[in-house]
C-alpha positions as CSV (number, residue, x, y, z in Angstrom):
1,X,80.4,102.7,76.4
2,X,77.6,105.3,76.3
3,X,78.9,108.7,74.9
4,X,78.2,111.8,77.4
5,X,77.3,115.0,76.1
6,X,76.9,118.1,78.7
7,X,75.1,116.9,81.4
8,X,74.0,113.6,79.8
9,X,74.2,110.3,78.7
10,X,73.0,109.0,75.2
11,X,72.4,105.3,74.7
12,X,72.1,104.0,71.7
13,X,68.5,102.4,71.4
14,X,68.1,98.3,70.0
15,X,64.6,97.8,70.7
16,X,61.9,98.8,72.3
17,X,58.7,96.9,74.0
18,X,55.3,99.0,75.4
19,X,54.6,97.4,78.6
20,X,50.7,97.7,80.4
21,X,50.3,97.1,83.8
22,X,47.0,95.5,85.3
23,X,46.4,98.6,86.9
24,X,46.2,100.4,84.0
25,X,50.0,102.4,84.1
26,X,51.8,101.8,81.2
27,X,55.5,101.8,80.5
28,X,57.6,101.9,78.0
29,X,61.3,99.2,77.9
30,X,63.8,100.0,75.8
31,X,66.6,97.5,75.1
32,X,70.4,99.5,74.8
33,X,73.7,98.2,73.5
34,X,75.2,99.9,76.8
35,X,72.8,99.1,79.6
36,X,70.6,96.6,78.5
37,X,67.1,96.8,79.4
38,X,65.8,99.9,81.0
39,X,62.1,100.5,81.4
40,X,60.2,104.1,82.5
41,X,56.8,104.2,83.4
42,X,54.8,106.9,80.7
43,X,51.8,108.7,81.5
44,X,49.5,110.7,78.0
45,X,51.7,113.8,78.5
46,X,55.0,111.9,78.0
47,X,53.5,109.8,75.6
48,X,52.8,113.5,73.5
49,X,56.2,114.4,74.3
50,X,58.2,111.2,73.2
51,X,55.9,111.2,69.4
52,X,56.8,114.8,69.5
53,X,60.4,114.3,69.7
54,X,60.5,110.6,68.0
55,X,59.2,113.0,65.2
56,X,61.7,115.6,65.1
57,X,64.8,112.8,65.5
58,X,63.4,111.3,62.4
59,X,63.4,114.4,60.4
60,X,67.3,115.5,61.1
61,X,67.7,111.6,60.4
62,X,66.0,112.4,56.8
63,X,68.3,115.3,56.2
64,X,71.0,115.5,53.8
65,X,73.9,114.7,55.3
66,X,76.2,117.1,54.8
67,X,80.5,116.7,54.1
68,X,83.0,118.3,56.3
């Protein structure tokens, strides 16, 4: 089941596929372990955002992890 967190859901990501369109829209399909396939069409600003944030998931991912 996909784990909720304040006001949304997180899916835990399997794969992922960029998908063009004839028309030139492009979109981006992501396989989950909860939903399946799920695809979003992505314009250049979302594109900035996603490598923006794909960059600062893999830095906490790179952090010592830390006992409790």
């Amino acid at each position: 089941m996909a784990s909720e967190t304040k006001d949304q859901t997180t899916l835990t990501v399997t794969a992922s596929q960029a998908l063009g369109r004839p028309d030139g829209r492009a979109a981006i399909r992501l396989q989950t372990k909860e939903l399946g396939s799920i695809a979003f069409e992505v314009d250049q600003q979302a594109i900035d955002a996603l490598r923006r944030d794909l960059a600062t998931a893999e830095q906490f991912l790179r952090q010592p992890k830390t006992k409790n």
